[in-house]
C-alpha positions as CSV (number, residue, x, y, z in Angstrom):
1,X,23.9,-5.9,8.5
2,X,23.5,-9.3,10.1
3,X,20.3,-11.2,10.5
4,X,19.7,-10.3,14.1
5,X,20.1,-6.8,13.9
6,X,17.6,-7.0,10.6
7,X,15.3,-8.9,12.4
8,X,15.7,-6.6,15.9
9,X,15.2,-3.6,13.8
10,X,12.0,-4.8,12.1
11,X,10.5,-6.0,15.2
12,X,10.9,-2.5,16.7
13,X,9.6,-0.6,13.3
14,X,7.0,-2.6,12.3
15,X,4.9,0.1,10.9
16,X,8.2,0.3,8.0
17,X,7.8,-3.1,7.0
18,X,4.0,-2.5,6.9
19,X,3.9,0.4,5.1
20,X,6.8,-1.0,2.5
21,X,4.8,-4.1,1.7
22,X,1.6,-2.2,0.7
23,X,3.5,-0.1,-1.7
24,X,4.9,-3.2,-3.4
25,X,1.6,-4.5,-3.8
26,X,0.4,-1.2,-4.8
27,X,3.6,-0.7,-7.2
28,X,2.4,-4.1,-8.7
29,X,-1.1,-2.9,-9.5
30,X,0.9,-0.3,-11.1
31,X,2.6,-2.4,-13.5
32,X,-0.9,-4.1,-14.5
33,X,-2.1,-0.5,-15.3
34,X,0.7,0.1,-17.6
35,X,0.2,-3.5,-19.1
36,X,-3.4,-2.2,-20.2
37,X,-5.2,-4.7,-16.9
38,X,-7.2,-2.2,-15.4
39,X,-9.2,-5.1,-13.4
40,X,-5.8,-7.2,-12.7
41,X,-4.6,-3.4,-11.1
42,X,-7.4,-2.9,-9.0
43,X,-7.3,-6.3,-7.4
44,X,-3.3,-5.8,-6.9
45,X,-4.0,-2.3,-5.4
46,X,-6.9,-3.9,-3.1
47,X,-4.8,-5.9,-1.4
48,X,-2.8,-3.3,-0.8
49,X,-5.1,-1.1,0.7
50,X,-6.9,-4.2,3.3
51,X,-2.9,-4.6,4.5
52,X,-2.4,-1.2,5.3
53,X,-6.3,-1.3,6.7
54,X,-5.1,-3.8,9.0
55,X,-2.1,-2.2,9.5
56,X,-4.0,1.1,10.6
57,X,-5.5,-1.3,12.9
58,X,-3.3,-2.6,14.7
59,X,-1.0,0.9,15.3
60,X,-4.1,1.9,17.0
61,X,-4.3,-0.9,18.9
62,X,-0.9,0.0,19.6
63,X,-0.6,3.6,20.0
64,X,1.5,4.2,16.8
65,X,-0.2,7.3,16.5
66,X,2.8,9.0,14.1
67,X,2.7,5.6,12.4
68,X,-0.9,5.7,12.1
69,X,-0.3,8.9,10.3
70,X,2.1,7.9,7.8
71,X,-0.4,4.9,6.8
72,X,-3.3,7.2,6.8
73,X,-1.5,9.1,4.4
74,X,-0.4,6.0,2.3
75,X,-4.2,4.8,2.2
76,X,-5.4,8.2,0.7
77,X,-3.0,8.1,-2.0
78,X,-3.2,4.6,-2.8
79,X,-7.6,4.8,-2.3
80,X,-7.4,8.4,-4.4
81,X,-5.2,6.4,-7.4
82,X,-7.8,3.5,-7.4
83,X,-10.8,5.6,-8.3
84,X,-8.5,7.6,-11.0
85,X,-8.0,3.9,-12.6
86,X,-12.1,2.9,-12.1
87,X,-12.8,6.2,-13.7
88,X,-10.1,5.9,-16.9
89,X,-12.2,3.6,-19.0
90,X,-13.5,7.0,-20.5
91,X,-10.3,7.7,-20.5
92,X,-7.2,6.6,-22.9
93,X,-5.6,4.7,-21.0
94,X,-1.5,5.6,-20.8
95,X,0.4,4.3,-23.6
């Protein structure tokens, strides 16, 4: 695919490249989880959640209402793991 049409296609779907980049910092936090960080994952996930807070934002602001969905969606998931990780240190924590 050449650069322009990359570029022309994210311009168009924004709310992809949004979305995309809140999973990989999410998917980061992850990896600090499974390296026994449990503060380290929070603070990766965090970021996470203020881009697709902004994100949400701006689709408003935009009226990306499907889009706004979609990232609704994403910030339950990625809020609802946060408070399973703020709540495992009663738990084991996976091996």
């Amino acid at each position: 695919m050449p650069a322009g049409t990359l570029s022309e296609f994210l311009a168009r779907h924004w709310v992809i490249g949004g979305i995309v980049a809140s999973l990989a910092w999410f998917v980061a936090g992850g990896q600090s989880f499974s390296n026994r960080k449990p503060d380290a994952a929070v603070a990766w996930q965090s970021v996470a959640v203020l881009i697709i807070l902004i994100l949400c934002g701006w689709m408003i602001k935009e009226g990306e209402w499907l889009g706004l969905g979609a990232a609704l969606g994403v910030l339950y998931l990625e809020v609802r793991t946060i408070r399973r990780i703020l709540a495992a240190p009663n738990q084991q924590l996976p091996s």
